[in-house]
C-alpha positions as semicolon CSV with decimal commas, in nm:
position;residue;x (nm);y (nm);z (nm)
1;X;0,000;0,000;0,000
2;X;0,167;0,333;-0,102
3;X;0,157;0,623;0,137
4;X;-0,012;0,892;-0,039
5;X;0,130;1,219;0,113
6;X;0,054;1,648;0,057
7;X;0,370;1,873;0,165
8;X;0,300;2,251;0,249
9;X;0,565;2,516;0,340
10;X;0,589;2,861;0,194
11;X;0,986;2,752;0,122
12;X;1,000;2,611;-0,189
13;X;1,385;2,450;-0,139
14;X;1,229;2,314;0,220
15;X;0,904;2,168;0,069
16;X;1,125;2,038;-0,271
17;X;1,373;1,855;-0,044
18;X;1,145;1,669;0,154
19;X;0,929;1,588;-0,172
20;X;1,249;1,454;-0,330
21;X;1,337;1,240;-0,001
22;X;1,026;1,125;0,015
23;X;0,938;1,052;-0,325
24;X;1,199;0,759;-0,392
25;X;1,091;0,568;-0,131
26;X;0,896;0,274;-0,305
27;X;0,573;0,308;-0,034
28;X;0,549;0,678;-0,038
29;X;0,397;0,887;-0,289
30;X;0,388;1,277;-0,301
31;X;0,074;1,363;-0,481
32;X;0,096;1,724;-0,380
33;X;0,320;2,067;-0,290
34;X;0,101;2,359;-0,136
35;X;0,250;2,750;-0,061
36;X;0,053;2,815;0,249
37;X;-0,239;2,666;0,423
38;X;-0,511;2,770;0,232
39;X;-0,357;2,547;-0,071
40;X;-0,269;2,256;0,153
41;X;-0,636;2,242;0,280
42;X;-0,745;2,237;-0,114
43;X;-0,487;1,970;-0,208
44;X;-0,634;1,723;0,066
45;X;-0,933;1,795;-0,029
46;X;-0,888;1,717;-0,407
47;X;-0,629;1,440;-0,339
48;X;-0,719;1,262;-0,020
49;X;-0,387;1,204;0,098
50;X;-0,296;0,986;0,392
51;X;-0,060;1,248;0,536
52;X;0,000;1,599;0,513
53;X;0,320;1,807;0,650
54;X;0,273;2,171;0,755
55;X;0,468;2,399;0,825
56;X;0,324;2,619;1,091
57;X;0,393;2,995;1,011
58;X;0,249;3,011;0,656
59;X;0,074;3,293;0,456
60;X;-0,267;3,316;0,437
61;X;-0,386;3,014;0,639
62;X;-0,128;2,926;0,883
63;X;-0,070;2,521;0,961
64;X;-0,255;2,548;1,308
65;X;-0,583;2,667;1,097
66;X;-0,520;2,410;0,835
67;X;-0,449;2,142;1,039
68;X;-0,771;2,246;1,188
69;X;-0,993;2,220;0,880
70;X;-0,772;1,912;0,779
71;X;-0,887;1,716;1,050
72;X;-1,201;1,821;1,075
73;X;-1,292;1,730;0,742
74;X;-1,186;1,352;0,704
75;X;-0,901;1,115;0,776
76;X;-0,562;1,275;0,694
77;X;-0,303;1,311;0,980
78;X;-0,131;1,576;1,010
79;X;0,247;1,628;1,136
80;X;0,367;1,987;1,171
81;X;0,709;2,122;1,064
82;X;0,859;2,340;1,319
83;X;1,149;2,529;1,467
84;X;1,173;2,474;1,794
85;X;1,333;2,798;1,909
86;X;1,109;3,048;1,724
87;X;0,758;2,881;1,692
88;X;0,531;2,947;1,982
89;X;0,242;2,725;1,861
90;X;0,313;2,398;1,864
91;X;0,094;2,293;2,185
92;X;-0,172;2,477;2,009
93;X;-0,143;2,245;1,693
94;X;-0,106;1,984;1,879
95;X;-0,486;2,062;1,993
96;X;-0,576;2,182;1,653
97;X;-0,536;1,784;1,544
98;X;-0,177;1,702;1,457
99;X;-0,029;1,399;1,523
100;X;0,288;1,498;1,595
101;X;0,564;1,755;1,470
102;X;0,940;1,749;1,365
103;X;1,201;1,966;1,342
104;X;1,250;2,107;0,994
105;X;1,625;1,964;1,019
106;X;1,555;1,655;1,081
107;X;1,754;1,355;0,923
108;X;1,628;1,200;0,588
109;X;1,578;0,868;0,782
110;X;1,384;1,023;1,045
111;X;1,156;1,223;0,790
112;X;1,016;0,842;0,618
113;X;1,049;0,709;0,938
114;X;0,763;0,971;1,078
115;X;0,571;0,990;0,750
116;X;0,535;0,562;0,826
117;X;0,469;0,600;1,193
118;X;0,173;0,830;1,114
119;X;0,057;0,677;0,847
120;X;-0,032;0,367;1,010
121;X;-0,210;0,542;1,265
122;X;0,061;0,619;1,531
123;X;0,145;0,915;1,692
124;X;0,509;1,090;1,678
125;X;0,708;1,325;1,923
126;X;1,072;1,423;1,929
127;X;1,231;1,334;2,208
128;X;1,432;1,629;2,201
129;X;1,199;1,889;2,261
130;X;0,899;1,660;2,298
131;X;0,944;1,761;2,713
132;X;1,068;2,112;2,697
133;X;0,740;2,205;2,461
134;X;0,495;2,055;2,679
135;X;0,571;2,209;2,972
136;X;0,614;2,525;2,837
137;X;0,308;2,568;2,693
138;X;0,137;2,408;2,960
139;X;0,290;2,608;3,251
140;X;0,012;2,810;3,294
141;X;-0,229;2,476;3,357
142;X;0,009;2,347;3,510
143;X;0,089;2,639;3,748
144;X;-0,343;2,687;3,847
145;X;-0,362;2,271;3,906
146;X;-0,225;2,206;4,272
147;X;-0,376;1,885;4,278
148;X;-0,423;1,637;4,045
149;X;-0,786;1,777;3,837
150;X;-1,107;1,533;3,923
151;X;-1,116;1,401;3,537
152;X;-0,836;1,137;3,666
153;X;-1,097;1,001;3,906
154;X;-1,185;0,803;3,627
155;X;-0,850;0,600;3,622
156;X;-0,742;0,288;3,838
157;X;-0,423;0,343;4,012
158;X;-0,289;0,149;3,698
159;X;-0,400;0,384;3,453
160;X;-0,274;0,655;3,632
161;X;0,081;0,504;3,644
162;X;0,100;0,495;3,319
163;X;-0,018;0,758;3,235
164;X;0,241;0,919;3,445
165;X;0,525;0,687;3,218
166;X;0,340;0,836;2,894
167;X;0,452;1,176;3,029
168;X;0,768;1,025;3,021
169;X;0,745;0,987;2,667
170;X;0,812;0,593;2,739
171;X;0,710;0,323;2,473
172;X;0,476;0,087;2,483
173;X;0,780;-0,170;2,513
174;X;0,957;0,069;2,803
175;X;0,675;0,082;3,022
176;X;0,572;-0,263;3,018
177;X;0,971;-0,305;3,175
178;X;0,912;-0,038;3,436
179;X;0,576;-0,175;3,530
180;X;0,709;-0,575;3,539
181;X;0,385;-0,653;3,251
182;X;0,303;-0,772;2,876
183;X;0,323;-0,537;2,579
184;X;-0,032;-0,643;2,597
185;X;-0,109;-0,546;2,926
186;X;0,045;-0,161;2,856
187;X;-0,174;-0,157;2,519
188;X;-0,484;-0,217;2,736
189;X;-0,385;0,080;2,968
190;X;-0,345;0,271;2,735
191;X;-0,629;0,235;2,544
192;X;-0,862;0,266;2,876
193;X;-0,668;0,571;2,979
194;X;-0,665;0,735;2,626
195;X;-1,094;0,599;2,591
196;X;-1,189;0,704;2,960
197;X;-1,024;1,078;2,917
198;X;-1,167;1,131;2,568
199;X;-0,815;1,183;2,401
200;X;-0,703;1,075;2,077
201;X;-0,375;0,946;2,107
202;X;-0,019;1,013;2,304
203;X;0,032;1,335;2,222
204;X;-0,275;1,456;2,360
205;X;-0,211;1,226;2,673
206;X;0,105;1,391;2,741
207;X;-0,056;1,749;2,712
208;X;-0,316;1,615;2,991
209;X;-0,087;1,458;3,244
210;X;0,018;1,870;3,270
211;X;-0,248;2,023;3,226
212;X;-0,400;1,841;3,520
213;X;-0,127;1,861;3,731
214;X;-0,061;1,516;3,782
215;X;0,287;1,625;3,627
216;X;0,426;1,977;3,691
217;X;0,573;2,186;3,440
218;X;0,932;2,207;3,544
219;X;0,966;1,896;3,736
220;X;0,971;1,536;3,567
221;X;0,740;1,279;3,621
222;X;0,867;1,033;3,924
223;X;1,159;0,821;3,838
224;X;1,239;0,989;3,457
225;X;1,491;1,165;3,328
226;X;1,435;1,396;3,037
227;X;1,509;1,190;2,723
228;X;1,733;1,339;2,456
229;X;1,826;1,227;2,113
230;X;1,700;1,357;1,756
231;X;1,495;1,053;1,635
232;X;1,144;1,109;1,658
233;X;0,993;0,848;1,945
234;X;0,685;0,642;1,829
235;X;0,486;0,391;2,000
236;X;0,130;0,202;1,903
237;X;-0,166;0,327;2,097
């Protein structure tokens, strides 16, 4: 099955380069290059791709408002292209829909690598920044919720734990070792915690394990260390 995929950035040499690294893979297929986010909303529309990458500061329609109308109108994910040191909207598209973001230099292994993880219905972070965004754009949640907010109430002690290892931007695989269980097992967690909170995958997980104060912004989740390293982290729901 070939990954159908739509590439928007109002850089033509950005948007060329990742068409041409993407292009010669034999399960990935560009079928579109848009200028800003009004055109990238069109192409998905006219070409139904299985992924679209947007950049987020675009002209006329940014990529938070087209990954907006993106997702609301059917079943393309959406991974946003970023800058971690300039870009102050990533939580924000995050919420808008997207199912993760990169770094616009990130490796040409990396880049197939996420346009596969999405594509089969996965969510992405960098490790990198993955952290260091999430609590920053949280911090104000973060900073009101003293005590862990009453939507958790919902979760077994169980759920809770992991949900706390999620923060941690663990694996499926990693927290299954750090809670002694089957892959299995940590795939049934986190589907109940993901179900039971009304979120739609990791990402938004993450966001919530700050935003209710069961982590604080500035202080790691018991037990973890921020993770580093440039290779997006992925992990099955």
């Amino acid at each position: 099955m070939t990954i159908r995929v739509v590439i928007a950035d109002d850089q033509e040499l950005v948007r060329s380069g990742f068409a041409m690294i993407l292009d010669v893979q034999p399960d990935i297929e560009v079928v579109a290059e848009a200028g800003d986010g009004a055109e990238a909303v069109e192409a998905v529309r006219r070409h139904t791709p299985d992924v679209a990458l947007l950049d987020i500061r675009m002209p006329r329609m940014d990529g938070i408002e087209a990954c907006r109308a993106i997702s609301a109108a059917g079943d393309c994910r959406t991974v946003m292209l970023t800058t971690f040191d300039s870009d102050e909207y990533v939580y924000e598209a995050l919420h808008a829909g997207a199912s993760g973001f990169l770094l616009k230099d990130v490796r040409r292994d990396d880049l197939v690598h996420a346009v596969r993880v999405v594509a089969r219905g996965d969510s992405l972070l960098a490790p990198s920044v993955a952290r260091r965004l999430v609590e920053q754009y949280t911090r104000p949640a973060a900073a009101r919720a003293r005590r862990p907010d009453p939507r958790l109430d919902v979760l077994t002690a169980r759920e809770r734990e992991t949900l706390l290892l999620l923060a941690r931007g663990l694996s499926n695989a990693e927290i299954a070792a750090e809670l002694v269980v089957s892959d299995h097992t940590v795939k049934t967690h986190v589907g109940n915690v993901l179900a039971k909170l009304g979120l739609r995958d990791r990402i938004q997980a993450v966001i919530c394990a700050y935003e209710t104060g069961l982590v604080a912004a500035g202080n790691p989740p018991p037990g973890g260390a921020s993770r580093s390293g440039s290779s997006p982290a992925s992990a099955r729901k």
